[in-house]
PANUMI-225696 format. One line per 5 residues: number of its first residue (from 1); for each residue x, y, z of C-alpha. Coordinates in steps of 0.2 Angstrom, whole numbers, padded with zeros to 4 digits. Layout:
<pts>
NUM) X/Y/Z ~ ...
</pts>
This chain:
<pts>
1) 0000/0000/0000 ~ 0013/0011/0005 ~ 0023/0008/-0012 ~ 0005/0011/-0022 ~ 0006/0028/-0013
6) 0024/0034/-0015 ~ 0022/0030/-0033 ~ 0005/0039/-0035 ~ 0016/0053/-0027 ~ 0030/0053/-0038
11) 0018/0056/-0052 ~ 0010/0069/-0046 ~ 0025/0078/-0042 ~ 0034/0075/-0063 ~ 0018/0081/-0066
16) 0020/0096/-0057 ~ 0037/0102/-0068 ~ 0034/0116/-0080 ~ 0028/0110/-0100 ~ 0044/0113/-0105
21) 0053/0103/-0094 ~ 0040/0090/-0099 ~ 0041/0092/-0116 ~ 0062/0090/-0115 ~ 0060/0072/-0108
26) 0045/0070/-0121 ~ 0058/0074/-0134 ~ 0069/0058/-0130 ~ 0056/0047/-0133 ~ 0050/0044/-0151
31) 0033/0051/-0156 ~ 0024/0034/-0154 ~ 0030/0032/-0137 ~ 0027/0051/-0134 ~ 0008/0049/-0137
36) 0007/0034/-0129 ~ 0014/0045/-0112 ~ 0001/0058/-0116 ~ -0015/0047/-0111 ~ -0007/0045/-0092
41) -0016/0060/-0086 ~ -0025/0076/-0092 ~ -0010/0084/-0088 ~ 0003/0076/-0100 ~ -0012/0074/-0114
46) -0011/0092/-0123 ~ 0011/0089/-0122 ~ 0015/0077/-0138 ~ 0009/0092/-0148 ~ 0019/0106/-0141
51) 0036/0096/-0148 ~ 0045/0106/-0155 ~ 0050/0094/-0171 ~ 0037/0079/-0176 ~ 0042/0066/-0185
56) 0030/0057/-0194 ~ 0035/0042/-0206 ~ 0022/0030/-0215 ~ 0033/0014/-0210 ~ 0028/0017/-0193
61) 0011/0011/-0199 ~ 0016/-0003/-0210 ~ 0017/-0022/-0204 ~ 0035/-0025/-0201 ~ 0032/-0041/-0213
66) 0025/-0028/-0228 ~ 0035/-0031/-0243 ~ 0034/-0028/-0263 ~ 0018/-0016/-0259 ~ 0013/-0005/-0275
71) 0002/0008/-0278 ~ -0014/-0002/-0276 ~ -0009/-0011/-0260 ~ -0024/-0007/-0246 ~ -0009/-0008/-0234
76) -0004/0007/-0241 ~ -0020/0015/-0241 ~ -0023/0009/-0225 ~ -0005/0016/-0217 ~ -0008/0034/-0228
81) -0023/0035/-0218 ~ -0019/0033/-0203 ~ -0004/0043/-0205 ~ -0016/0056/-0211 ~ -0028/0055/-0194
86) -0011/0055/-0183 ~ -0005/0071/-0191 ~ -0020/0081/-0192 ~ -0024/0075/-0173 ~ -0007/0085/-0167
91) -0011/0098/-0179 ~ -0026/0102/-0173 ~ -0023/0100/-0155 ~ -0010/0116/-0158 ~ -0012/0133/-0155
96) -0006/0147/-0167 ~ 0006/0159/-0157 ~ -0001/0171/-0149 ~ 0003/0184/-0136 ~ 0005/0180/-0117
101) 0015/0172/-0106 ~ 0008/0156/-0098 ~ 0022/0146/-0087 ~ 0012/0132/-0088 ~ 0011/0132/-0107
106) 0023/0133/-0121 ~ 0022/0149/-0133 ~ 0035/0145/-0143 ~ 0022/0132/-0154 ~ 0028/0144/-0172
111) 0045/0137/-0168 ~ 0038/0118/-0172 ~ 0048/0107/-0187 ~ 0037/0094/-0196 ~ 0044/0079/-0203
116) 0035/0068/-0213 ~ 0041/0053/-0225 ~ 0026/0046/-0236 ~ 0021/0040/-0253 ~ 0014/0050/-0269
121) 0000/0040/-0268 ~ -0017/0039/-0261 ~ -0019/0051/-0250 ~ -0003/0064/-0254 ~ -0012/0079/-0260
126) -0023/0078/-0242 ~ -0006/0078/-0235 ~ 0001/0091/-0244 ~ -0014/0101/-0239 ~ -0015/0098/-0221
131) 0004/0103/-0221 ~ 0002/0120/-0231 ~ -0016/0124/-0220 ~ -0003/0122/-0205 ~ 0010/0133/-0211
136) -0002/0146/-0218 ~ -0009/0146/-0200 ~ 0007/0148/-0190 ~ 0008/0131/-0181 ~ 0019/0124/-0191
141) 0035/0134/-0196 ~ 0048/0122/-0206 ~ 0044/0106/-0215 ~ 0057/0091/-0218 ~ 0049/0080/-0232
146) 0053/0063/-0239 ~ 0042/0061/-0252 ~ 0043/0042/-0261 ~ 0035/0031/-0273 ~ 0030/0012/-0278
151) 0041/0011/-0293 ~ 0051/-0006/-0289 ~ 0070/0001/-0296 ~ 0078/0015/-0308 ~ 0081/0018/-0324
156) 0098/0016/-0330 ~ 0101/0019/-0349 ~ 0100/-0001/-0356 ~ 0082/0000/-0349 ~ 0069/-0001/-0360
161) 0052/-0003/-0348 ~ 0041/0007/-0355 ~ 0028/0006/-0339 ~ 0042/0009/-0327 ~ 0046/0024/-0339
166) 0026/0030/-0339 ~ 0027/0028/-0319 ~ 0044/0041/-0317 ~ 0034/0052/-0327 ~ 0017/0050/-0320
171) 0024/0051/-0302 ~ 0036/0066/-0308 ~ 0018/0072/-0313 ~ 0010/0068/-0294 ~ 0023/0079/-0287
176) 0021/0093/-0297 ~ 0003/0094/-0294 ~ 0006/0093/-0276 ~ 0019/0107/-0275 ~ 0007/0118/-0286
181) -0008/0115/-0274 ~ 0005/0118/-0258 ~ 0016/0133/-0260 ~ 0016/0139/-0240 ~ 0021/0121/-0237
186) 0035/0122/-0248 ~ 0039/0138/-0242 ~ 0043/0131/-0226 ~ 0053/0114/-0233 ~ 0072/0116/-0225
191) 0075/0098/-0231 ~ 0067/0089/-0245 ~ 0071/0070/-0251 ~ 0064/0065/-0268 ~ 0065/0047/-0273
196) 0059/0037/-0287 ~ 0050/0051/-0299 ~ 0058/0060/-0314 ~ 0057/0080/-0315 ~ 0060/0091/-0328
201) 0069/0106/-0330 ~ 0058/0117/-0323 ~ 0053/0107/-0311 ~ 0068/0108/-0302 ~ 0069/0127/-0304
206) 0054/0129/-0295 ~ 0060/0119/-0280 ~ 0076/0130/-0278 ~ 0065/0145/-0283 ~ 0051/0141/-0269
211) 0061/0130/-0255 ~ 0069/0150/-0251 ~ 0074/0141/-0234 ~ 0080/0124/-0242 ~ 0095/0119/-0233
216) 0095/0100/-0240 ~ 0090/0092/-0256 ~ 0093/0074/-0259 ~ 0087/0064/-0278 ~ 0085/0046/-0276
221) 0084/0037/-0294 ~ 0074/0053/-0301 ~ 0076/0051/-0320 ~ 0091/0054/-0331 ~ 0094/0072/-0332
226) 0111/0077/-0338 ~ 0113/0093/-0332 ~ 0110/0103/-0315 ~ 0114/0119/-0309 ~ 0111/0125/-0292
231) 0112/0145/-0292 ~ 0114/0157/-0275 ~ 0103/0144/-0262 ~ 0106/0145/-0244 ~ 0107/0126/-0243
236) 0115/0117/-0234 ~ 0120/0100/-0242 ~ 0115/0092/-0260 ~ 0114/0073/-0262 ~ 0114/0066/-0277
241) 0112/0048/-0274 ~ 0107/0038/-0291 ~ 0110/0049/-0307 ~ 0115/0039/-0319 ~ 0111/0050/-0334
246) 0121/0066/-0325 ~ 0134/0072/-0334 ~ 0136/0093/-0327 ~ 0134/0097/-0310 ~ 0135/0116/-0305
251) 0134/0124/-0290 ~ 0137/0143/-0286 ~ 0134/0153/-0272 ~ 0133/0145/-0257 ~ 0129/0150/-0239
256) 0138/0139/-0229 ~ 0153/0127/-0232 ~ 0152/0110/-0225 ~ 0157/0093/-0229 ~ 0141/0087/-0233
261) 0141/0104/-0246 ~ 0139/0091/-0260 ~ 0137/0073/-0258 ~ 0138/0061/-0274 ~ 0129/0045/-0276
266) 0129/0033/-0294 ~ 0134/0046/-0306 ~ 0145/0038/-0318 ~ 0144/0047/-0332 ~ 0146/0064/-0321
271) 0163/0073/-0334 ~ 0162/0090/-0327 ~ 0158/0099/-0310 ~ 0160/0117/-0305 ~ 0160/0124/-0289
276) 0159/0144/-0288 ~ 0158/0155/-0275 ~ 0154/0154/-0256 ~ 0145/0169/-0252 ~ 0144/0164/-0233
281) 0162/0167/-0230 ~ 0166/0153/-0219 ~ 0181/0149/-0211 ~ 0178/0130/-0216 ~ 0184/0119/-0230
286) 0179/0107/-0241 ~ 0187/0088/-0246 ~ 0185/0087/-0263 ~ 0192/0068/-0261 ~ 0175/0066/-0250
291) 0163/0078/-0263 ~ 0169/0068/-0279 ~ 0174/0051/-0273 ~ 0163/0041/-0284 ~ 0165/0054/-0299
296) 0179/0042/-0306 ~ 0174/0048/-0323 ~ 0176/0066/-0320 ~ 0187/0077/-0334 ~ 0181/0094/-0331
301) 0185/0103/-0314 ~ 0181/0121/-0312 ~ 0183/0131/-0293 ~ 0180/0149/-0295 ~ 0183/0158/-0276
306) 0176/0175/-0282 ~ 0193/0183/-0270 ~ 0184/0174/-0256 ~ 0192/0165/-0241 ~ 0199/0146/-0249
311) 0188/0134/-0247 ~ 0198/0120/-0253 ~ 0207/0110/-0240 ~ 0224/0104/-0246 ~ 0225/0085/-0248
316) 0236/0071/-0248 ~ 0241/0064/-0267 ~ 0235/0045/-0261 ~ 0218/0054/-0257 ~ 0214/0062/-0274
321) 0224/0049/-0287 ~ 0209/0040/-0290 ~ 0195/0053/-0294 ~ 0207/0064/-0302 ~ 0212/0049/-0315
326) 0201/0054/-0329 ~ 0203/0073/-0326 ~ 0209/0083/-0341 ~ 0204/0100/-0339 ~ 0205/0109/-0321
331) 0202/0128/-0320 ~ 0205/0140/-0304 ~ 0198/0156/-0306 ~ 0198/0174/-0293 ~ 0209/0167/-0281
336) 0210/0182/-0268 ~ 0227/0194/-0270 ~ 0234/0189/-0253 ~ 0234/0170/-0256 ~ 0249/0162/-0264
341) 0247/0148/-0278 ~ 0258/0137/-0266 ~ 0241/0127/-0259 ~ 0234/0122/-0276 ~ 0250/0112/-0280
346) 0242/0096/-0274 ~ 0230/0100/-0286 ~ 0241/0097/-0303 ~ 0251/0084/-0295 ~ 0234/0072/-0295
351) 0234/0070/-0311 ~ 0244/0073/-0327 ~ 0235/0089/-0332 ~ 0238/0094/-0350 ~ 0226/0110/-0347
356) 0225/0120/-0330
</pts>
């Protein structure tokens, strides 16, 4: 009896604790398990949804066993909705900020990240919605989106599929509609994943033209495309992860210099890269060992510092042999006055450079 009571005490008195010291051990849990506290009491019911990141992912309401599901799978449908319902159940049970100052509540809701991974399927557009409505409102003020689809592999260039060709380009299509119909909610995206969908053109310029606080893009087997160019985004880090059409990749104008700045996937055909200008004026440095590791083909390498600080890092000549194998044509441009050539040695004595 006595233990019945010290426990019953011991309860009372966590509950007792201001929100945000609540929602601070809320946040070591995952969001499952965060819900799951909230139906203890009253008390601990209105917390899950003053996280300040929720993390929403459609495998959470998959069977473990699910395997090989495609686009007309109920389990999907089923998972999709349910994802839906858990969403819009901590959307709704948030306040937009507002004045005041309540130590037994948490103002600071407009500073709340919503992650969610799903399919282009189903329900995506209801989604899309219930994340722009959110935005729009002020209980939701950045977005990280992994947005996926059903099509069973990639397209390399021997593939001649034509219905997994007609679903790249019908999902490509999905996604486009969705972004039209949601332009708060991509407003707010700091982090977007693409995978398994082909873009056009202007697709892509649209992303980087809307996304204005985009800080990662990642493409996942999204269609051959042979050139892209990145131009003045305050991203932080670009994955290319299957390209296998990819031949240019440019990016210029860059906020903050990291070493995730440009990661490469399959891109096997990539022959020229061009990095130019970091606008942020970091004091770090980039590997180009780690950004062009699997660019084995690569014959084109231009750096343009624009008299910015260097952001090269000086590497070892064991480090670059490899992706500098192929490379024929390197070009430096607006190294700043005060910098001596002395650093860029390591550079020509890669590789046997006929033009730098």
């Amino acid at each position: 009896m006595e233990s019945i009571i010290s426990r019953s005490t011991e309860e009372d008195l966590l509950s007792e604790l201001p929100s945000d010291v609540l929602v601070s051990i809320l946040e070591k849990l995952s969001l499952r398990d965060a819900v799951r506290v909230g139906v203890l009491s009253r008390r601990w019911r209105c917390l899950p949804a003053l996280l300040p990141r929720l993390a929403l992912d459609i495998a959470s309401f998959l069977p473990s066993d699910a395997r090989d599901l495609d686009d007309h799978h109920d389990i999907l449908s089923e998972a999709g909705d349910k994802l839906a319902d858990v969403a819009t159940a901590l959307l709704q049970s948030r306040r937009p900020p507002a004045g005041g100052n309540d130590n037994n509540n948490l103002d600071d809701v407009h500073n709340t990240t919503l992650a969610m991974r799903f399919y282009l399927r189903h329900n995506y557009m209801s989604l899309g919605r219930l994340l722009d409505a959110a935005v729009a409102s002020g209980k939701v003020h950045a977005a990280e989106l992994t947005i996926t689809t059903t099509c069973r592999r990639s397209l390399d260039d021997d593939d001649d599929d034509d219905y997994e060709k007609r679903s790249l380009v019908g999902h490509g299509r999905r996604f486009r509609a969705l972004f039209d119909a949601c332009p708060a909610a991509f407003g707010a995206v700091t982090q977007l994943t693409l995978k398994k969908m082909r873009h056009g053109k202007p697709d892509l310029d649209d992303i980087l033209a809307t996304c204005t606080g985009l800080e990662k893009l990642s493409l996942h087997s999204c269609g051959p495309r042979a050139d892209i160019r990145i131009y003045l985004c305050a991203i932080r880090g670009v994955k290319l992860i299957w390209l296998p059409r990819l031949e240019r990749f440019t990016l210029q104008g860059w906020l903050f210099t990291t070493d995730g700045l440009v990661s490469l996937g399959h891109v096997p055909r990539l022959t020229a890269v061009t990095l130019s200008e970091d606008i942020g004026h970091n004091e770090q440095t980039l590997k180009l060992s780690r950004i062009l590791t699997n660019s084995t083909a690569l014959r084109d390498l231009r750096l343009n510092f624009r008299d910015s600080n260097i952001w090269v890092q000086p590497e070892t000549l064991r480090r670059l042999t490899n992706v500098f194998s192929n490379l024929k044509n390197l070009k430096i441009r607006n190294v700043h006055r005060e910098c001596g050539l002395a650093w860029i040695m390591f550079l020509g004595s890669s590789s046997s450079l006929p033009h730098t």
